[in-house]
VOTIGU-634401 format. One line per 5 residues: number of its first residue (from 1); for each residue z, x, y of N, C-alpha, C. Coordinates in steps of 0.1 Angstrom, whole numbers, plus 5000, padded with zeros to 4 digits. Each point is the difference from the previous one (the first is absolute). Example, Ala and Ser with C-alpha at 12.3 -4.5 7.8 and 13.67 -1.06 7.14 Angstrom:
// residues 2
1> 5078 5132 4943 5000 4991 5012 5000 5009 5012 ~ 4993 4996 5011 5000 5009 5011 5008 4992 5011
//
This chain:
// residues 270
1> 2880 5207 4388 4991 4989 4994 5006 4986 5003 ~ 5017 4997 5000 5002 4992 5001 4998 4992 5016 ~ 4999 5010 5008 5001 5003 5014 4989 4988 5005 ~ 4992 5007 4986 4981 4998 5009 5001 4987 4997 ~ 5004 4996 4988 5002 4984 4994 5005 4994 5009
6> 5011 4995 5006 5009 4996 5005 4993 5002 5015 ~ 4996 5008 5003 4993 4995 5016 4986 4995 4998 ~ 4989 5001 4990 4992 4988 4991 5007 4986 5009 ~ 5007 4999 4988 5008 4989 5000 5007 4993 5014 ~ 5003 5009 5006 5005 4996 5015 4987 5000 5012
11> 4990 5007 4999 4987 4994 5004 4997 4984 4999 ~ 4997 4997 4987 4996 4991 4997 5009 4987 5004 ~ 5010 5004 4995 5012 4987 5004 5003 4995 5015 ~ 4997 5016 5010 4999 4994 5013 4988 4994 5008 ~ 4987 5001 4990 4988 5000 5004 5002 4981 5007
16> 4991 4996 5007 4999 4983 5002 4994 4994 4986 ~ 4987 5014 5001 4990 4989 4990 4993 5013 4983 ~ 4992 4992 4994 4998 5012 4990 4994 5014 5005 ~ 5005 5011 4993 4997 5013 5007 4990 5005 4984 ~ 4985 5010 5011 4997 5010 4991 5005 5012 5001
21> 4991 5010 4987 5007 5012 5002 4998 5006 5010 ~ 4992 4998 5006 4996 5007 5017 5014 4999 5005 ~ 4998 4985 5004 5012 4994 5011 5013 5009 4997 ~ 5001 5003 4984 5016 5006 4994 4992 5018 5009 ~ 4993 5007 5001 4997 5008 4999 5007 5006 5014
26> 4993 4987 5007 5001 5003 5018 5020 4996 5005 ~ 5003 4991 4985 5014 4999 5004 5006 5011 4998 ~ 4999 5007 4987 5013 5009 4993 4996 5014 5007 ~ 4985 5005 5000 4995 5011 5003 5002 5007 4987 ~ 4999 4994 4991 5000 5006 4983 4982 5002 5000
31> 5002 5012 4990 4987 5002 4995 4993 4992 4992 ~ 4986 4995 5001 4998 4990 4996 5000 4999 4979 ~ 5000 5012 4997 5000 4998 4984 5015 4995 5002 ~ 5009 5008 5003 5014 4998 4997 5004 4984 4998 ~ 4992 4994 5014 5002 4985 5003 4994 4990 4986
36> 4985 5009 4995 4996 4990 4992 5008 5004 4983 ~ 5004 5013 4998 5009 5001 4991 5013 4992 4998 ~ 5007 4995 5015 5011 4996 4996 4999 4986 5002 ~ 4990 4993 5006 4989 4985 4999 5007 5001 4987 ~ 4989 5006 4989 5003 5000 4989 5007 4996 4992
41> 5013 5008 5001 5015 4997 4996 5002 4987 5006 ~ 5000 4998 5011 5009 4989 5003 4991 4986 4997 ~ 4989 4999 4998 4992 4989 4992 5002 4996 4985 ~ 5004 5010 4994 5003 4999 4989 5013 4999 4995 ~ 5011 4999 5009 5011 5003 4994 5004 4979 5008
46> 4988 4995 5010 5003 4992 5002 5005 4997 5014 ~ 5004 5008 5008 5005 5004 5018 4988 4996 5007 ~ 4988 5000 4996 4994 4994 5008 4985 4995 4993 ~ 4992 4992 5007 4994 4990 4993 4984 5005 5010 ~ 4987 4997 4993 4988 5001 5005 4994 4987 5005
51> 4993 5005 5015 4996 4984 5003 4987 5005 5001 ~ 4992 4989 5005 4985 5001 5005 4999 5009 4996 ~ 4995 4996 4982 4992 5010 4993 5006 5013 5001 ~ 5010 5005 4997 5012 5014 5001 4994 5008 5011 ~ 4996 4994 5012 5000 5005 5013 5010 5001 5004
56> 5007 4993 5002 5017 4999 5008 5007 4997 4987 ~ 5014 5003 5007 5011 5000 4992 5012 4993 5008 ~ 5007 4993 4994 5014 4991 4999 5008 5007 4995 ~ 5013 4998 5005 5016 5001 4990 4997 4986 4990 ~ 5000 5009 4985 4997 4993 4989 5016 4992 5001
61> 4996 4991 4991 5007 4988 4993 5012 5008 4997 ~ 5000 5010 4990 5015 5006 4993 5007 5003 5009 ~ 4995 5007 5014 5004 5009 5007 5007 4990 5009 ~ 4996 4987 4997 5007 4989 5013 5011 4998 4994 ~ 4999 4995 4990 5013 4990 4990 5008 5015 5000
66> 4998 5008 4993 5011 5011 5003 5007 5000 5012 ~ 4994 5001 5015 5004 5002 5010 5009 4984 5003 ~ 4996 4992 4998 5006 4982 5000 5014 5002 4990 ~ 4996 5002 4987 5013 4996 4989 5007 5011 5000 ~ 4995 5011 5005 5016 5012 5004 5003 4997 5013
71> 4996 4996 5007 5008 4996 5013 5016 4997 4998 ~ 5006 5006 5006 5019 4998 4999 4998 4984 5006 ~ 5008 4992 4996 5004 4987 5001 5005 5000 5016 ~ 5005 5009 5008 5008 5003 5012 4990 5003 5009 ~ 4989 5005 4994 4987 5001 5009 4990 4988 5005
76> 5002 4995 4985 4991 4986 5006 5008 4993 5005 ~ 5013 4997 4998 5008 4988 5007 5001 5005 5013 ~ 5003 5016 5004 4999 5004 5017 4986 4994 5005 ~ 4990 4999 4991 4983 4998 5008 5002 4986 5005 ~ 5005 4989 4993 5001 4987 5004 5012 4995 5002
81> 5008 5008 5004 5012 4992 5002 4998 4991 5013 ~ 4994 5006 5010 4997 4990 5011 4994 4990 4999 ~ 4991 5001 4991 4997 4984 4994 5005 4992 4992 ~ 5005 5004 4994 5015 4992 4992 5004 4994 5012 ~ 5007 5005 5009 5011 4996 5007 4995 4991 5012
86> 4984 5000 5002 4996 4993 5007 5000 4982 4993 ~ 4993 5002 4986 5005 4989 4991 5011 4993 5000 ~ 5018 5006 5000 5003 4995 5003 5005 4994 5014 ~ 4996 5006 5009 5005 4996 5011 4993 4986 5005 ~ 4985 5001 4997 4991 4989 5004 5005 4993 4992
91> 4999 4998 4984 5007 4990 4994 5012 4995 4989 ~ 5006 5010 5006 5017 4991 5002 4997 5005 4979 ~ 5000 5002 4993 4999 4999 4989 5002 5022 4990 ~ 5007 5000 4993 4997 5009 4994 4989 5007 4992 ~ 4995 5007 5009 4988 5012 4997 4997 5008 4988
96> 4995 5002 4994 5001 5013 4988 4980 5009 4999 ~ 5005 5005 4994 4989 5015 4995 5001 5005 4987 ~ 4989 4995 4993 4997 5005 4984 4990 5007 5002 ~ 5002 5011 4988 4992 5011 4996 4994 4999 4987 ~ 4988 5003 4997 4994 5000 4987 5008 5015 4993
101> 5006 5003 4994 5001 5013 4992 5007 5004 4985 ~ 4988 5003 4990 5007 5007 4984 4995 4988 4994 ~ 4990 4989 5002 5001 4989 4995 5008 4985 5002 ~ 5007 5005 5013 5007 4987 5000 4998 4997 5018 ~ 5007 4991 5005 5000 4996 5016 5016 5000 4998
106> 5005 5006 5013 5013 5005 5000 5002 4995 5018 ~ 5007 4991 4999 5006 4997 5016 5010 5012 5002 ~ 4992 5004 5017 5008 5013 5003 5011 5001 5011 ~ 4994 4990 5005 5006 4993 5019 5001 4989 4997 ~ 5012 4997 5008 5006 4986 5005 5008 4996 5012
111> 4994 4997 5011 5007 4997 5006 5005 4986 5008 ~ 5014 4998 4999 4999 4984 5005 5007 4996 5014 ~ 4997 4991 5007 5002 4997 5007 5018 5004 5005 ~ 4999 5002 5016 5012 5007 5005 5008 4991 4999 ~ 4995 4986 5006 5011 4989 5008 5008 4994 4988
116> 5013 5002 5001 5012 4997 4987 5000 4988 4998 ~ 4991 4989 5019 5002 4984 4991 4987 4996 4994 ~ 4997 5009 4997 4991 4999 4989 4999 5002 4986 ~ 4993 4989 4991 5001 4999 4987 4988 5011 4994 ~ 5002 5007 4993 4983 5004 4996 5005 5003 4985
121> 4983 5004 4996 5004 5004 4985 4997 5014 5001 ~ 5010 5005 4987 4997 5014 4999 4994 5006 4988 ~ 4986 5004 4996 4993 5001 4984 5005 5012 4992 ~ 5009 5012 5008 5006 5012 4996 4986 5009 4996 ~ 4999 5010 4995 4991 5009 4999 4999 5004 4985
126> 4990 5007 4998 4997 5003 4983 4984 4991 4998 ~ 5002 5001 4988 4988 4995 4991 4995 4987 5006 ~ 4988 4994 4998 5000 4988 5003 4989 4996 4989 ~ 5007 4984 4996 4985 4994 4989 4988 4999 5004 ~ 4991 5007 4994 4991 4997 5009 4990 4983 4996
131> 5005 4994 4987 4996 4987 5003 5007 4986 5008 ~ 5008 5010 5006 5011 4985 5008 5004 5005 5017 ~ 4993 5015 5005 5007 5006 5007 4992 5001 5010 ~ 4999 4995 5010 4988 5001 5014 4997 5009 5005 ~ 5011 5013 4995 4998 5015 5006 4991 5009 4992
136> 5000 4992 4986 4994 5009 4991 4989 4992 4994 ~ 4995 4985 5003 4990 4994 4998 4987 5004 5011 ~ 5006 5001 5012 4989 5007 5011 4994 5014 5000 ~ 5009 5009 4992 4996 5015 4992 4991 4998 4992 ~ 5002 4991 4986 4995 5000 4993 4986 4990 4999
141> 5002 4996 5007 4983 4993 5007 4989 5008 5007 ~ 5008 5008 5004 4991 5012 5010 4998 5010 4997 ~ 5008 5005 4992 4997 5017 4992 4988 5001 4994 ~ 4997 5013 4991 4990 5004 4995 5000 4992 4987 ~ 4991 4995 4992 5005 4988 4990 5006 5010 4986
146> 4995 5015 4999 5011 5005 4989 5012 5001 5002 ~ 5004 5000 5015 5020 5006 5003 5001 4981 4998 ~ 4992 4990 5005 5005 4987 4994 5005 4997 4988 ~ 4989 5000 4993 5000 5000 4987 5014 5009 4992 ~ 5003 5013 5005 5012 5003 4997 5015 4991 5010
151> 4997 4998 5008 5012 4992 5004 5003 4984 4995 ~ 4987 4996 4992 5003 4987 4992 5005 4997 4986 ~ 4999 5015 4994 5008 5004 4990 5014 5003 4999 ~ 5008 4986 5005 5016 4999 4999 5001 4984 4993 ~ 5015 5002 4998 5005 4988 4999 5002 4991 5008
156> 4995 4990 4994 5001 4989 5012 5011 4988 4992 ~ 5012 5004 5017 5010 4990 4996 4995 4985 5005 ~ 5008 4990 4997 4996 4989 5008 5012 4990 5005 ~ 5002 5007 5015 5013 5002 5004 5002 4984 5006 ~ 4991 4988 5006 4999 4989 5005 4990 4993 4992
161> 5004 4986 5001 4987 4990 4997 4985 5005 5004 ~ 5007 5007 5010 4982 5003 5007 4993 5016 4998 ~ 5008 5007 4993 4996 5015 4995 4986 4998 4993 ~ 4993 5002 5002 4987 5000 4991 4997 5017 4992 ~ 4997 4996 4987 5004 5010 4989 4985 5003 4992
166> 4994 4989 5000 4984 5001 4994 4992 5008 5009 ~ 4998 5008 4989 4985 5012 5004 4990 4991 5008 ~ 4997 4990 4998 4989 4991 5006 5007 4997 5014 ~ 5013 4994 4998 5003 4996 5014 5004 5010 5008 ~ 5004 5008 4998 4998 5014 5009 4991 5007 5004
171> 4988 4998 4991 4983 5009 5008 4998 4990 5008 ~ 5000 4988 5000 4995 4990 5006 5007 4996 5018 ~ 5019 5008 4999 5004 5000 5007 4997 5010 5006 ~ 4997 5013 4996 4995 5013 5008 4987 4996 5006 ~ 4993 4993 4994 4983 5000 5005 5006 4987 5015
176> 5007 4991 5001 5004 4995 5012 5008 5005 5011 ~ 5005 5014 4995 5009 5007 5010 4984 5010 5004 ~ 4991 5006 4992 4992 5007 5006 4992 4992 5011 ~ 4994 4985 4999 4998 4991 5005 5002 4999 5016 ~ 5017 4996 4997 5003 4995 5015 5007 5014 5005
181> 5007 5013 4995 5000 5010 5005 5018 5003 5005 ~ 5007 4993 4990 5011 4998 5000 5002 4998 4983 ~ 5017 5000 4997 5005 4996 4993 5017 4991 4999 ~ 4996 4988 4994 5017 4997 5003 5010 4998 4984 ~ 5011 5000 5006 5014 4999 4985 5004 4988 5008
186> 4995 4990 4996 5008 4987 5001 5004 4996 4990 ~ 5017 4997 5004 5010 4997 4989 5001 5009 4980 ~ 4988 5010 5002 4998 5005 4986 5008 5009 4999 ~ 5012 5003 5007 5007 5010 4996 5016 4996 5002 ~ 5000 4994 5008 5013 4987 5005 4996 4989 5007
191> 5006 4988 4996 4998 4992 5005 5003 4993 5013 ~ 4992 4998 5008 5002 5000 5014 4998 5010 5013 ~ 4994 5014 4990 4998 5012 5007 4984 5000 5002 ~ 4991 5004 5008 4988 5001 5001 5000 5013 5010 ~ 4991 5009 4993 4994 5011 5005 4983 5001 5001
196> 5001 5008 5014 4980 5000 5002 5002 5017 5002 ~ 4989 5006 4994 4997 5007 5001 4983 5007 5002 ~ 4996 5010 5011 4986 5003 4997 4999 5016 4995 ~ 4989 5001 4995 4995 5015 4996 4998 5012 5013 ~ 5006 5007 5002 4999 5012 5002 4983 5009 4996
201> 4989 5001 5005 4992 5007 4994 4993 5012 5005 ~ 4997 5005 4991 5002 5016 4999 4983 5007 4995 ~ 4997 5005 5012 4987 5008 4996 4998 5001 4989 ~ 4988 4992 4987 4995 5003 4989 5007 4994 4989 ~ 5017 5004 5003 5007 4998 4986 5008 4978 5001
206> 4996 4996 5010 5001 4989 5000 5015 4996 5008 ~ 5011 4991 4995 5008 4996 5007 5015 5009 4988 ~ 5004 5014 5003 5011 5007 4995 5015 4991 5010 ~ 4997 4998 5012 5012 4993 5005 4996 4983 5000 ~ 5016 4994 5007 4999 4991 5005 5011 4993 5009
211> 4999 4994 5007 5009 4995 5011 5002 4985 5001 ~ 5010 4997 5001 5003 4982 5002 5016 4995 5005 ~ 5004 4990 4997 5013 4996 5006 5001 4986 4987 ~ 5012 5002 5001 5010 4992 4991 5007 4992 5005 ~ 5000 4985 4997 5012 4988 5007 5003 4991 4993
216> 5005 4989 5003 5005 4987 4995 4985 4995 4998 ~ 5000 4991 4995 4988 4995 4992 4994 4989 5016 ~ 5011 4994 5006 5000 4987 5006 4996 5006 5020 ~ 5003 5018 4995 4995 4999 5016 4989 5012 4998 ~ 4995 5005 4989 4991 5011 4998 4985 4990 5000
221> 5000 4988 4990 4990 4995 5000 4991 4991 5011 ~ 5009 4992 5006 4994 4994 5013 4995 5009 5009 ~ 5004 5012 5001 4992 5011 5010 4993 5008 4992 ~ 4993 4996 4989 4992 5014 4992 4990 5001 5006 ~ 4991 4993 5006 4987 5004 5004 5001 4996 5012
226> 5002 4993 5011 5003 4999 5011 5008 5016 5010 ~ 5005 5001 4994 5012 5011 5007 4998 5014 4991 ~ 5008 5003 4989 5003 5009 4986 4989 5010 5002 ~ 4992 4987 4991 4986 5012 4997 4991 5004 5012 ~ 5001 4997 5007 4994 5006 5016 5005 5016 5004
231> 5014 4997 5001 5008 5011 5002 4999 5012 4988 ~ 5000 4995 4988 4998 5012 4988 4992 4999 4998 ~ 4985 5004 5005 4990 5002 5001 4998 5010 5013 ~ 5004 4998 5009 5001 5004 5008 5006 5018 5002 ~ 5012 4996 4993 5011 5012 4999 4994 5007 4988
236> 4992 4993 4988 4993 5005 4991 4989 5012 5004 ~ 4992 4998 5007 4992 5008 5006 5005 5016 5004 ~ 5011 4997 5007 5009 5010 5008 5003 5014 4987 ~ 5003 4990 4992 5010 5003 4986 4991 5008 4994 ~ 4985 4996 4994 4992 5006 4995 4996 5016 5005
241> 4998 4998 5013 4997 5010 5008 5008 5013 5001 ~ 5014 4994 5000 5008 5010 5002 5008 5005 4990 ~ 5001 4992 4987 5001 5007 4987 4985 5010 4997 ~ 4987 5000 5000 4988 5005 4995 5003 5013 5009 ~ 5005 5000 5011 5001 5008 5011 5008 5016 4989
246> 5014 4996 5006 5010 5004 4995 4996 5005 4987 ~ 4995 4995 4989 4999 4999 4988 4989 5011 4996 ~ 4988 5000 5011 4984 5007 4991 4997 5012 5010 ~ 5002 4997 5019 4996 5015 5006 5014 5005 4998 ~ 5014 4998 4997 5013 5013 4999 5003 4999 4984
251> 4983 4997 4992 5006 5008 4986 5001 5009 4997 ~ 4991 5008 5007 5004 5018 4995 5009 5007 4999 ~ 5011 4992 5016 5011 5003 4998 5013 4996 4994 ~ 4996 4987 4995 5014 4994 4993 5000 5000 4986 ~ 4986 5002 4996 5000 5001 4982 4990 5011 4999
256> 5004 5008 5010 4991 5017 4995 5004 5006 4984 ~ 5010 4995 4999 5006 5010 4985 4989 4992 4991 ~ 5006 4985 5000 4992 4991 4991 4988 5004 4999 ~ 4990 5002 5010 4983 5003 5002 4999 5014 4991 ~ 5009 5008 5008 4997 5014 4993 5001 4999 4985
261> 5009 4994 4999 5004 5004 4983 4986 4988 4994 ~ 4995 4990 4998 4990 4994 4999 4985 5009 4999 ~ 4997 5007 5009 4990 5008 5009 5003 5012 4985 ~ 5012 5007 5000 5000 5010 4996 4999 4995 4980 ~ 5002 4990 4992 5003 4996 4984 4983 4994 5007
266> 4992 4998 5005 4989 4999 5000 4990 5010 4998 ~ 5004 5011 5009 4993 5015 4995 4999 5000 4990 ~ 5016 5003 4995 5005 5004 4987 4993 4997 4989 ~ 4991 4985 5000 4997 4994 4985 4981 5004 5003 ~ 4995 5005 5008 4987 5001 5001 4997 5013 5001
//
């Protein structure tokens, strides 16, 4: 049973575009009740989603974010590490990579520049605010608005003159990072430090990652939109592609226990 699910599921995920049950029929060579019995299950437990009028079928919403927020941290940083590193090479500045996951944005990657006569900053890794934090202001602009709305339920320190802490000044700031398609931490977390960061975005569930670079205030800013944002937009694209990759057609195999055990406390209650 679990067999039939799981190749379902890997039909669909390798398909280009939405599949009917035919199309599953001619893929798996499953009998066609079997196909629309286990349709069944997996629409309801949420693995996959009905389009045009429940003619075709998607990898549902649950079945993504599961596949996205169990992803090992070592997996996604392997998918983009070449674009990190392209970041910094083009611009001279320390690189990083945040994750949406459990309710919070968690910088996972950092990498900074090689050359030793060089000054850079270093933001360390862990948690990040998400009302002062450009890695976690570009998540939280872009996600699904309930995993938002859970990530805006923290404390808000107010670490610089320029930390903004009002509910109002923070929607107001997200609705301008959705805007122009970026987000920055100028001086609101140290003074003199400015970070840019953009969203990572992710089939349906919105922006779970994000990517940017961190510097001195005095050489990050004069090149933000001339130079910066050119390039992390650019490497952005790469990033998206190759985390959704990694992430949604090799789920079966990296969080098969996860699916199964999901798949199977779903039976169980119906």
């Amino acid at each position: 049973m679990q067999e039939r699910l799981i190749q379902l599921l890997e039909s669909v995920a390798g398909a280009a575009k939405p599949v009917s049950a035919n199309d599953l029929a001619q893929m798996t060579k499953l009998p066609r009740a079997t196909i629309y019995r286990n349709l069944s299950s997996l629409l309801r437990c949420g693995f996959l989603d009905e389009v045009e009028d429940g003619k075709r079928y998607v990898l549902g919403i649950r079945f993504i974010k599961i596949a996205l927020t169990g992803k090992s941290e070592s997996h996604v940083i392997k998918a983009v590490s070449a674009m990190i590193h392209r970041l910094v090479i083009e611009l001279g500045e320390t690189a990083f990579l945040a994750r949406y996951r459990g309710g919070r944005v968690d910088l996972i990657h950092v990498e900074p520049p090689s050359d030793p006569s060089i000054s850079y900053i270093y933001p360390g890794l862990g948690t990040r605010p998400v009302h002062a934090c450009s890695s976690a202001k570009a998540i939280a602009a872009f996600i699904l608005p309930e995993l938002r709305d859970e990530l805006l339920r923290t404390e808000r320190v107010q670490f610089t003159q320029a930390t903004l802490i009002d509910s109002s000044d923070i929607a107001a700031e997200l609705e301008t990072v959705r805007r122009d398609g970026f987000a920055l931490c100028d001086g609101e977390i140290d003074d003199g430090v400015t970070s840019i960061a953009v969203p990572i975005m992710v089939d349906r569930l919105g922006a779970l990652f994000s990517m940017g670079v961190v510097g001195p205030q005095n050489r990050i800013k004069p090149r933000l939109r001339t130079h910066i944002l050119p390039v992390l937009k650019e490497e952005n694209i790469r990033a998206a592609a190759a985390i959704q990759h990694c992430s949604i057609v090799d789920a079966e195999r990296t969080n098969l226990e996860a699916l199964s055990g999901e798949l199977e406390a779903t039976r169980n209650t119906h």
